[in-house]
C-alpha positions as CSV (number, residue, x, y, z in Angstrom):
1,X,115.2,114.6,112.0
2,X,118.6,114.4,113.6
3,X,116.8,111.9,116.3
4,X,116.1,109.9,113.4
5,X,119.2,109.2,111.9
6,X,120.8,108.5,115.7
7,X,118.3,105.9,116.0
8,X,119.3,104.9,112.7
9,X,122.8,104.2,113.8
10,X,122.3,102.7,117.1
11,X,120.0,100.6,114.9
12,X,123.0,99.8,113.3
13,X,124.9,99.2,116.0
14,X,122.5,96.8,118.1
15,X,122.5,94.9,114.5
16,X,126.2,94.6,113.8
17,X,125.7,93.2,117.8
18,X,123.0,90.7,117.6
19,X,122.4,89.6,113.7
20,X,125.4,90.2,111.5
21,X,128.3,92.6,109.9
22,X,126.3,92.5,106.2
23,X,123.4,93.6,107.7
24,X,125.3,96.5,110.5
25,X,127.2,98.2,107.1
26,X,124.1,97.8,104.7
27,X,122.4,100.4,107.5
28,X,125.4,102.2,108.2
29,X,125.4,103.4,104.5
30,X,121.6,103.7,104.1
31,X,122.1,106.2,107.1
32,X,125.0,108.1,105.5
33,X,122.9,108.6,102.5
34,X,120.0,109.8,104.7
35,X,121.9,111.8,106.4
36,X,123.7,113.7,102.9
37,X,119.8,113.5,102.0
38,X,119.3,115.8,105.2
39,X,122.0,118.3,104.3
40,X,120.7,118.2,100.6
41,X,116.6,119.1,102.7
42,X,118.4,121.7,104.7
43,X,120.7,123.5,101.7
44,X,117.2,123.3,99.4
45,X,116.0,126.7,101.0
46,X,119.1,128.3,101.2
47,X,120.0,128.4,97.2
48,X,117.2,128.5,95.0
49,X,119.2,128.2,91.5
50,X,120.5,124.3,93.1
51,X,116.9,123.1,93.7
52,X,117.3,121.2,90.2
53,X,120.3,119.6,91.3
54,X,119.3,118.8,94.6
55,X,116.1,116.9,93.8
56,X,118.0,114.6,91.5
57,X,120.6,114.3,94.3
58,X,117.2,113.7,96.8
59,X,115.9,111.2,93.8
60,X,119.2,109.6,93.9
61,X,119.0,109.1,98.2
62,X,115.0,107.6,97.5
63,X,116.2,105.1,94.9
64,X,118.6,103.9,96.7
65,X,116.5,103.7,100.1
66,X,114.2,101.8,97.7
67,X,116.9,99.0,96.6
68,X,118.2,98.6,100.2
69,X,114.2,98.0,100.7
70,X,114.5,95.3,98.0
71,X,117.8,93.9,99.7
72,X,116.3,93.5,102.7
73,X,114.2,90.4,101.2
74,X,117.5,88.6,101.3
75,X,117.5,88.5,104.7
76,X,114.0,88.2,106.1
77,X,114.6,87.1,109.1
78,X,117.0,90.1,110.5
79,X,114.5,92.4,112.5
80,X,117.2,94.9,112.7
81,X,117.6,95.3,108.8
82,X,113.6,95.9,108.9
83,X,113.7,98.6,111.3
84,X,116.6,100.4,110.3
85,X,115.0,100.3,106.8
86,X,111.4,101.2,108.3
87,X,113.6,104.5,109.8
88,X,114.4,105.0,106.9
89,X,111.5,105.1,104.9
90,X,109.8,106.8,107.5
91,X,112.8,109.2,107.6
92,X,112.9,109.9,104.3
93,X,108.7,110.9,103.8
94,X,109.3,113.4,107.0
95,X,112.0,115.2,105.4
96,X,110.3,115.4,102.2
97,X,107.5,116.3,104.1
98,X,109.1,119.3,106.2
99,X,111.5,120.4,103.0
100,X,107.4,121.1,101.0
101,X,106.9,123.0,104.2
102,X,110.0,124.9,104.5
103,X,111.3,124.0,107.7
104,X,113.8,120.8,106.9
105,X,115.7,121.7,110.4
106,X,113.4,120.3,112.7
């Protein structure tokens, strides 16, 4: 998981490089709210009584992973906005995928 959101930031990088600023802080913030969406997977199994409050936290980091998906039609043509969006996604179904399991540190 934490190799995941480095790549999301060199992602970030390489675009703020090669395609544009907008494009470079759009990522930069979908990978801060992946990465408080990590903490949030990780703190899950240690408090039982916040589980409430951290799903609608986790609903908050999808639905916004989900606009920045929708954002992304603005600018088609930037392959690094894709990919750091495809991270992600696929970022996001891992995690929710290892907090059912119980082992959100991986």
């Amino acid at each position: 998981m934490r190799a995941m959101l480095l790549m999301m930031l060199v992602t970030a990088g390489m675009t703020a490089i090669f395609e544009g600023s907008e494009q470079a802080l759009l990522l930069l913030v979908m990978t801060g709210f992946n990465g408080q969406g990590y903490q949030i997977m990780c703190a899950s199994h240690d408090d039982e009584e916040a589980r409430e409050n951290n799903a609608r936290k986790l609903k908050a980091v999808e639905i916004f992973t989900a606009v920045c998906g929708f954002i992304s039609f603005y600018w088609p043509q930037s392959v690094g906005l894709n990919v750091g969006i495809a991270l992600c996604l696929i970022f996001y179904c891992l995690g929710v995928r290892y907090m059912k399991e119980g082992t959100a540190e991986a």
